[in-house]
RONU-267235 format. One record per residue (C-alpha): x, y, z. Coordinates in nm, 2 decimals. Each point is the difference from the previous one (the first is absolute). Layout:
N
<atom px="X" py="Y" pz="Z"/>
...
This chain:
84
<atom px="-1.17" py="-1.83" pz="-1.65"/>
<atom px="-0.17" py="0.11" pz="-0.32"/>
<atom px="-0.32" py="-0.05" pz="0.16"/>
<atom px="0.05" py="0.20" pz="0.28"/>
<atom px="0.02" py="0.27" pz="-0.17"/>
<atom px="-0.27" py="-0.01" pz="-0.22"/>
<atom px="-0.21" py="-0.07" pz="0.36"/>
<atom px="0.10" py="0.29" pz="0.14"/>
<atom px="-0.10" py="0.23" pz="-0.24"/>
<atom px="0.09" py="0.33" pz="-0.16"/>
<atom px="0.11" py="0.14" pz="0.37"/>
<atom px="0.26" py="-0.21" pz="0.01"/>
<atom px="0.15" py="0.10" pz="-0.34"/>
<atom px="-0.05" py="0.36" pz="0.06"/>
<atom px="0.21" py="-0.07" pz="0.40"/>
<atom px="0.27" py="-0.16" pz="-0.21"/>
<atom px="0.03" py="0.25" pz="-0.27"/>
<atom px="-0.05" py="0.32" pz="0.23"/>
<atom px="0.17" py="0.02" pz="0.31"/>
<atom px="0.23" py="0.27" pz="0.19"/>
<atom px="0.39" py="-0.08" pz="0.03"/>
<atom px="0.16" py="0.21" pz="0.32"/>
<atom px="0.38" py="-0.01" pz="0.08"/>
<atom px="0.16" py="0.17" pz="0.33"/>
<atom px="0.27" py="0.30" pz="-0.16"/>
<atom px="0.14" py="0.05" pz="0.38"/>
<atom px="-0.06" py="0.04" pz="0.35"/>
<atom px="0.13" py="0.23" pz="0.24"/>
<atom px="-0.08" py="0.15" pz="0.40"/>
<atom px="-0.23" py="0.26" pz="-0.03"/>
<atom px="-0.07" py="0.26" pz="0.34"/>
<atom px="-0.27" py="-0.06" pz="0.22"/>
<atom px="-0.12" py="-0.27" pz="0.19"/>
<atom px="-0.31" py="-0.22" pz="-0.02"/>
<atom px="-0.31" py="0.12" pz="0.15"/>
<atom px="-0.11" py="-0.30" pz="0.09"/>
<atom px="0.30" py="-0.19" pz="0.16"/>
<atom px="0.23" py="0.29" pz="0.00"/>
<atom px="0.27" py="-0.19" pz="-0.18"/>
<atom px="0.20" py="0.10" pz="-0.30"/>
<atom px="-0.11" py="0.12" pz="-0.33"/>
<atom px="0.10" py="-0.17" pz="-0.33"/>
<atom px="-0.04" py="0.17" pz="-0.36"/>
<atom px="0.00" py="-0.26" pz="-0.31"/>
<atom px="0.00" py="0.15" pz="-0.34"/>
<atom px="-0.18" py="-0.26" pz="-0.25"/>
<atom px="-0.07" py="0.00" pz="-0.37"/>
<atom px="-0.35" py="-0.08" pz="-0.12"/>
<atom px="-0.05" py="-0.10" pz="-0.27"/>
<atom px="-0.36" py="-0.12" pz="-0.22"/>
<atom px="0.04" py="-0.25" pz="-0.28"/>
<atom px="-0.21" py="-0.09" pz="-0.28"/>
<atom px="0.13" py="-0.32" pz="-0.20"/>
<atom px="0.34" py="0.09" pz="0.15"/>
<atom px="0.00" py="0.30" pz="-0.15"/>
<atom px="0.04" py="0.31" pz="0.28"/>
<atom px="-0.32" py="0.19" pz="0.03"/>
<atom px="0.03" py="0.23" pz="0.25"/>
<atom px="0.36" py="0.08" pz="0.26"/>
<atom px="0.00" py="0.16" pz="0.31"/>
<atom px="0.27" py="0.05" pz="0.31"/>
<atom px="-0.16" py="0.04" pz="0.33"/>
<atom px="0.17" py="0.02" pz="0.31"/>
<atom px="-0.21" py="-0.20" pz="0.29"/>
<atom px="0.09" py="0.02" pz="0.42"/>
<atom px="0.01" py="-0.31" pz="0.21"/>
<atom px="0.09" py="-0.03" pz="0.38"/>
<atom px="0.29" py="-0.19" pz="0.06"/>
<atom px="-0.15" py="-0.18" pz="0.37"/>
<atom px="-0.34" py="-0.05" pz="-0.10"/>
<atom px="0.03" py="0.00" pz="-0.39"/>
<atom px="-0.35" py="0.20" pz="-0.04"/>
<atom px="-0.02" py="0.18" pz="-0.33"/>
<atom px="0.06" py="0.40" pz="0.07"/>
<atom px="-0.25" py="0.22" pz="-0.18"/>
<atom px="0.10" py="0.37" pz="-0.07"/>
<atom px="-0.28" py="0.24" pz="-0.11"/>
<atom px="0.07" py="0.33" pz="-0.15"/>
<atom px="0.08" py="0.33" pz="0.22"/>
<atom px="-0.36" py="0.20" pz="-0.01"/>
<atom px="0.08" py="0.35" pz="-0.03"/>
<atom px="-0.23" py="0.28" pz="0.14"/>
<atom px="-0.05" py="0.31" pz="-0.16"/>
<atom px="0.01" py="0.21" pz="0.33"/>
């Protein structure tokens, strides 16, 4: 096994030292429906989270929107307001 990882090199270290941990906080029915199935719409809040040696680098919470038919990953984009 030793061998291995002296074979595959410093890129291999660095993917087992670094790496990004996430971990689902809660879900919950969100309004809307799919524009692509028109099915329901599913909010999941997860935690992610970078580690360095296992020590936390960097946390963040984002909230991500799936479909509940089709289970296609829901984008939202930011309202664009016009000065009018």
């Amino acid at each position: 096994m030793r061998a291995e990882w002296i074979a595959a090199g410093p890129m291999a270290m660095a993917m087992l030292l670094c790496g990004k941990e996430e971990k689902v906080l809660g879900a919950q029915k969100a309004p809307g429906s799919c524009p692509y199935c028109g099915g329901g719409v599913a909010a999941t809040d997860v935690e992610a989270k970078w580690v360095l040696c296992c020590l936390p680098l960097c946390r963040r919470t984002k909230r991500r929107f799936a479909c509940t038919a089709c289970a296609r990953r829901l984008v939202t984009y930011p309202a664009i307001l016009h000065d009018d």
